[in-house]
N, C-alpha and C positions, 0 to 999 in steps of 0.2 A: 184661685191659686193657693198652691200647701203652701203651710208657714213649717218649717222648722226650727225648733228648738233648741240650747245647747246646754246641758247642763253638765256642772266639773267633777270631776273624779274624785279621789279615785274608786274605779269601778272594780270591784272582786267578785269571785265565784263563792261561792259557802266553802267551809275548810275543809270539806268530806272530798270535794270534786275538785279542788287545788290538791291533793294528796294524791286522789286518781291519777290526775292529770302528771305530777312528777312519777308517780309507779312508773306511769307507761312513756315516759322521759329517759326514766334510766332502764327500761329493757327494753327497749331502742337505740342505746345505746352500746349492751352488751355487746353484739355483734365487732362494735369498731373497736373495741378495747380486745379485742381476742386477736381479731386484725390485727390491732401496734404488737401484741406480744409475739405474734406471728413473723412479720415483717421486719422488727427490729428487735427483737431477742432470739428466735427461732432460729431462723436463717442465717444469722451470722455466727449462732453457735455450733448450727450443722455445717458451715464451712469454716470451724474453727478458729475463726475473729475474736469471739468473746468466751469468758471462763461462765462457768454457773452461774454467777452473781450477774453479769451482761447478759445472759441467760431469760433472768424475774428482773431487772431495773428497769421494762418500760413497765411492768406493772406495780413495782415500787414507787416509780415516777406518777404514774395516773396516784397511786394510795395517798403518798403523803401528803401532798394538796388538800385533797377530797376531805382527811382527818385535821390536818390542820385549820382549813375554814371555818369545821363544825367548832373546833377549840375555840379557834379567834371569836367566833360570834356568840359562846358563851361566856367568857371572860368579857365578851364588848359589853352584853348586854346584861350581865350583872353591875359593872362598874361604870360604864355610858351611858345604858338606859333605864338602870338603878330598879330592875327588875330581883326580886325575888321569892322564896320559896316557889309554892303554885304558880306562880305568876310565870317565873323562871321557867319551871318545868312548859306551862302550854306554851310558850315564847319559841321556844329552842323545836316543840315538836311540830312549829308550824312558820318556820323559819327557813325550811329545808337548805339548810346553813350546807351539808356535803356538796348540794349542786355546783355553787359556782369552784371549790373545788377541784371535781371531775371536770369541768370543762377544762379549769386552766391545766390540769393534767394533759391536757388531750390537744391541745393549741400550741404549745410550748417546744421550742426544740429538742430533742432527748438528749444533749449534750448540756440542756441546761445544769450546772452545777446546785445539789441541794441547798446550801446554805440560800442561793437567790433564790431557788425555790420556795423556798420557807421563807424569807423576806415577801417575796411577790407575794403570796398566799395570803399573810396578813392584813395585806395594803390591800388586796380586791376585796376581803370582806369591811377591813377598817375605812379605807375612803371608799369604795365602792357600794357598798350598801349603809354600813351602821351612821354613819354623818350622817344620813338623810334621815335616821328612824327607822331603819331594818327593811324585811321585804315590804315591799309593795308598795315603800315609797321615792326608793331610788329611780334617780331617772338616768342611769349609764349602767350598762352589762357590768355585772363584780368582774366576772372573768378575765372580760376585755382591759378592765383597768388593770388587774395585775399584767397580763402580758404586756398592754401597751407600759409601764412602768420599766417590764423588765426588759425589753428589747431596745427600748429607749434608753436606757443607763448601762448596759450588761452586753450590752449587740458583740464586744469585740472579744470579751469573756469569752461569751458562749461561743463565737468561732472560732478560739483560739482551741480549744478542747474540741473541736469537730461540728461544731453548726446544728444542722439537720440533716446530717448524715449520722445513718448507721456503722457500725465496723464496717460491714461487709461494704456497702457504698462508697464508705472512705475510700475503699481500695481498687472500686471498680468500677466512678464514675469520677472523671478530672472536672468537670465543668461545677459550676456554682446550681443551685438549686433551680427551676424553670423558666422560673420569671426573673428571678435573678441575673440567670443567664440572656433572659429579653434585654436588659440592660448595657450588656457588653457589646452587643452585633451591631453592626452597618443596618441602616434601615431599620423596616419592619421584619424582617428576618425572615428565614425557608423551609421547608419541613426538617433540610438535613442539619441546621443549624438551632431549632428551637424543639424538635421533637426526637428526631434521629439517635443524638448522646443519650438518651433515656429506654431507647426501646424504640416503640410506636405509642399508638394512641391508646392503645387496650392496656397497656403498663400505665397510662394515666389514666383510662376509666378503673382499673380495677386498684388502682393507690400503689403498685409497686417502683413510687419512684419518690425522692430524695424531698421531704417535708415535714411537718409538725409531726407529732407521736400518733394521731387520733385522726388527721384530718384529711389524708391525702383520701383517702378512697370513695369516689364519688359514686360507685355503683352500689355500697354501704349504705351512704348517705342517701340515697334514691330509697332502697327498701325504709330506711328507718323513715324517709317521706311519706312513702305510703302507707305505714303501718300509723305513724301519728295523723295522720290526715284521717284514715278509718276512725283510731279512737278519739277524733276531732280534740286535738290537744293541739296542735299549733294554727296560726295565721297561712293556711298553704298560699293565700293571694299574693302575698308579699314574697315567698321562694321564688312562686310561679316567674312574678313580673321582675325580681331583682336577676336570678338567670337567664332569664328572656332578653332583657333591654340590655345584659353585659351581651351575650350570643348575637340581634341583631346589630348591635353597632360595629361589633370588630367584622361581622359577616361581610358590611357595608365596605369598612374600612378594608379588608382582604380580598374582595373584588375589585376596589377599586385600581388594589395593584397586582392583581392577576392570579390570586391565592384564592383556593377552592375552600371547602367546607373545614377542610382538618384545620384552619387558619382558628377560626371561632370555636369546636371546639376543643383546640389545646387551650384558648382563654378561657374559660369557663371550668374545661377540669383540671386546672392551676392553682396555685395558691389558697387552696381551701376554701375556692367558694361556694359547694356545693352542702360544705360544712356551714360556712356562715347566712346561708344564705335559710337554710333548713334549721341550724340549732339557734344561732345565737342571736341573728336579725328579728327572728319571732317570739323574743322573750315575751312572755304576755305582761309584764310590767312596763318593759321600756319601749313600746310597740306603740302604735296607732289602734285604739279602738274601731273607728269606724272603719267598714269595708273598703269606701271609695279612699280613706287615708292610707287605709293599709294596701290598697292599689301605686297610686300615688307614690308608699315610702316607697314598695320594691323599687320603679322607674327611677325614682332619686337616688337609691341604693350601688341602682347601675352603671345611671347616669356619674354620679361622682367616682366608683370604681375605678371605670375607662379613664377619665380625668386622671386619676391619681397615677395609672399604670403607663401612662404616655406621657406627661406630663409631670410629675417627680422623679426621684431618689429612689422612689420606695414604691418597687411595681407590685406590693400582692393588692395592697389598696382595700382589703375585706374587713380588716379589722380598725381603719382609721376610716373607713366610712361610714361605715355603724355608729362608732364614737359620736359622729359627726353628726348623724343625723338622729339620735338619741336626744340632743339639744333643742329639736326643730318637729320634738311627736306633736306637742300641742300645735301648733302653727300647723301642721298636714292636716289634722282632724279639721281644724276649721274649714280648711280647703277642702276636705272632705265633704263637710258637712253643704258648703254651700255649692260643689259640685253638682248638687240634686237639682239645681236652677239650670237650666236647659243651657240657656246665652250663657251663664259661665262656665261650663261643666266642656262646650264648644274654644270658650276663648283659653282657657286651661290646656285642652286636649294640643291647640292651635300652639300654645304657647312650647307646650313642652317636645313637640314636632320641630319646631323652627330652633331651639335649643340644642336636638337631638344632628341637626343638619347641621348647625355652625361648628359644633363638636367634631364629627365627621369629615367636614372638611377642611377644618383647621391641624388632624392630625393626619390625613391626606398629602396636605401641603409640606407640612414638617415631615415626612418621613417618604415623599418623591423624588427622586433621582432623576427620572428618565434614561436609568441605564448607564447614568455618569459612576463611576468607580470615586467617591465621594464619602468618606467616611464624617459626620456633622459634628460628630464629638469630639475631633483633632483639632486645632486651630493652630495656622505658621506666628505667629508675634510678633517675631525677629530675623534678620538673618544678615549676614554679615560674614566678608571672608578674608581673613587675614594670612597673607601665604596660600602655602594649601591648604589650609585648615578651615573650614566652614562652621561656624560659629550658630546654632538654633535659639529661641528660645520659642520653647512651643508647650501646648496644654494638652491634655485631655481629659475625656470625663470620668471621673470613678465612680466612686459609693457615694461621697459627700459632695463634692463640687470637681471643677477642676485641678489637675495635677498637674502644677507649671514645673520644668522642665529645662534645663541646659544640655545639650545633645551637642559635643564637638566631633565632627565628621572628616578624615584625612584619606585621600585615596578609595574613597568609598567603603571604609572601617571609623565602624565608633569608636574614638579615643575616652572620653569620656560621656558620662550619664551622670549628672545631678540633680535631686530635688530641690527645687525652690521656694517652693509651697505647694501647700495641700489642706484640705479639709477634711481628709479621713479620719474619721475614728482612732485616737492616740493607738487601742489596746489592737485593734487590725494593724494600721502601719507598723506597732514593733513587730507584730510575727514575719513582713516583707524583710525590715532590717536585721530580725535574726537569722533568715533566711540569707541573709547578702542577694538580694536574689538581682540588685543593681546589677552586682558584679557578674551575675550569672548570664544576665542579659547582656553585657558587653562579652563574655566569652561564647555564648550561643546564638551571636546574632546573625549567623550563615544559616542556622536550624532554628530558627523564632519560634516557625508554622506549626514544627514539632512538640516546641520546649513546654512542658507543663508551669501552670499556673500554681500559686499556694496556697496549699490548703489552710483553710481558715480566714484565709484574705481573698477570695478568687477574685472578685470585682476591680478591686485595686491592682492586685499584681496583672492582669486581665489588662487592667487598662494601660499602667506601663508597658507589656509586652505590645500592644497598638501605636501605643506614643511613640516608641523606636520604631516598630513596620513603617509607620507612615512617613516618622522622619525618612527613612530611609528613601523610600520611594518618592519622597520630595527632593532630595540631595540626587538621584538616581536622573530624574529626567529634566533638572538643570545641569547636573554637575559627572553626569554619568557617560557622556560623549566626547 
């Protein structure tokens, strides 16, 4: 019987063939950066949305990043890790300090405002690499820790200023971004409601629709696949099976309720995961060494994905599961490692099957109707009727939790609409309140179906405009005869 061995890292390449390896990193990259300047500078300048300067600010956006990391990790590493002269100089030329830069250029919504930009940038090289001792010994993407920083403190900022929308988008798409928009529908939603508002599916293979600067386009991301896969520069096992195991479970789940092929892939060329799944899942630092691990992470990758996009707030699910499973390399590798024993490599395979089934049909079960006109995110509370006056108190779901709700109904006209609590994001709910868009709702509430959402808040105002539909149709078929 083989005995294998485990011995600890960290493992590196010689510094000749780590310099290779980012060369053909960033002209792999080229491509999607011509793309962002394309799709959200071009285009909205040739439909006169933005001036010259709207024009170059997604490639000012990718720049400053990319120049500010290198800064940061040279002022880290003179003053943090007390590097200098010679020392300094090989440090910084083997640092490749721009990368995590360029990424967060490229992740970011283009409405993010520079100052956080510049904030974020600092904090993905200062806690994302240099705490640890620089490259190669971080075990979290720099990248991902600035985004996740900035989207996390900044979420209501950046949509107040327009999200991840371009000019020309602002103006020509009313819905919240794709998966975003998953969030808002009845069910598991229909092609005319999760795909339709955008185009078709070829507007989301080829990136022309409303996302980060860098990441929507997945037929990009495919060539920059193959071309790093040629110059054997990334993990492709981990793309392969984190794609895979996100495509067959929604495939399963979209069958199960009567949805064809277009069901799995709108999840998959969503929310940047063809980005994450190709650039930033396969850092070779914060990755799985072994093969059968880096089998293994993609499944886990997907596996938690789907979790995240059915099961929270926060449907893109790409960049908190990396996060997440960034924590968990060393525990894969072992799994990896002891995968090569037949009996467990079988009770693994068993296990991760019967995982993949509870998963399946536990969002199944959550998101079946049987045709009932059942909206899951409303809930009645209250109800009560004084005179004529029908008295609600009802919830629905937004962005952050539920949005409790006073809804007084007279003659089958909303008299009042109050909030009574919520969880939304303070800097999203002021854009609703400076909108009065309450009021807007009690004066449009013959034309709901029609009435536009707000921009920069869609999920919330989205979900009030539901909280009223459904009161309404709750007061309608008790109170409407």
């Amino acid at each position: 019987m083989k005995e294998y061995h485990e011995q600890t890292g960290p493992f590196c390449r010689d510094q000749d063939s780590t310099t290779k390896m980012m060369f053909h990193l960033v002209i792999a990259l080229l491509p999607i950066v011509l793309f962002s300047f394309y799709k959200n500078g071009l285009v909205p300048y040739q439909h006169h949305k933005v001036g010259l300067y709207g024009l170059f600010h997604p490639l000012l956006f990718i720049l400053i990043p990319t120049v500010v990391t290198y800064l940061t990790e040279w002022v880290g590493a003179r003053l943090l890790l007390q590097k200098k002269g010679l020392e300094l100089k090989d440090y910084m030329r083997h640092s490749y300090a721009l990368i995590p830069g360029l990424f967060l250029g490229l992740i970011l919504p283009l409405n993010t405002p520079i100052p956080i930009l510049l904030f974020g940038s600092v904090l993905a090289t200062l806690i994302g690499k240099l705490v640890y001792g620089g490259f190669g010994n971080n075990i979290f993407n720099p990248a991902l820790i600035g985004r996740l920083f900035i989207i996390t403190t900044y979420a209501g900022v950046i949509a107040s200023q327009g999200g991840y929308f371009n000019a020309y988008e602002l103006d020509t798409i009313s819905q919240a971004t794709p998966l975003s928009n998953l969030t808002t529908i009845e069910g598991i939603g229909s092609y005319e409601t999760l795909v339709a508002p955008y185009g078709t599916l070829w507007n989301f293979f080829t990136g022309m629709i409303p996302g980060a600067v860098g990441e929507t386009s997945a037929l990009l991301c495919l060539f920059a696949f193959l071309y790093l896969v040629w110059k054997k520069v990334i993990k492709w096992k981990i793309s392969i099976c984190y794609i895979g195991t996100v495509f067959l479970l929604t495939a399963l789940i979209g069958c199960l309720n009567g949805l064809t092929l277009w069901y799995p892939m709108f999840q998959i060329l969503s929310g940047g995961l063809f980005f994450g799944a190709i650039f930033m899942a396969t850092d070779p630092v914060t990755s799985p060494v072994t093969k059968q691990g880096q089998i293994l992470y993609g499944i886990f990758l997907g596996i938690l994905t789907v979790i995240l996009r059915y099961f929270t707030s926060y449907p893109e699910g790409v960049l908190t599961s990396i996060l997440t499973m960034n924590l968990f390399v060393f525990i894969i590798d072992k799994l990896g490692i002891q995968s090569k024993n037949k009996e467990k490599s079988l009770l693994l395979f068993a296990s991760i099957v019967i995982i993949m089934g509870i998963l399946v049909y536990q969002i199944n079960t959550l998101y079946s109707y049987h045709g009932e006109k059942v909206d899951p995110n409303f809930s009645l509370i209250e109800e009560h009727q004084v005179g004529k006056k029908v008295i609600y108190k009802v919830s629905q779901k937004g962005n952050g939790g539920p949005i409790l709700c006073e809804v007084v109904i007279q003659n089958g006209k909303i008299e009042k609409l109050e909030v009574l609590e919520h969880n939304e994001t303070p800097s999203y709910y002021s854009i609703i309140e400076k909108e009065n868009y309450l009021n807007t709702l009690i004066k449009e509430q013959m034309h709901l179906p029609e009435l536009d959402t707000v921009s920069g808040a869609t999920i919330s105002s989205n979900a009030l405009k539901k909280l009223v539909l459904n009161t309404l149709q709750e007061y309608e078929e008790h109170y409407g005869k």
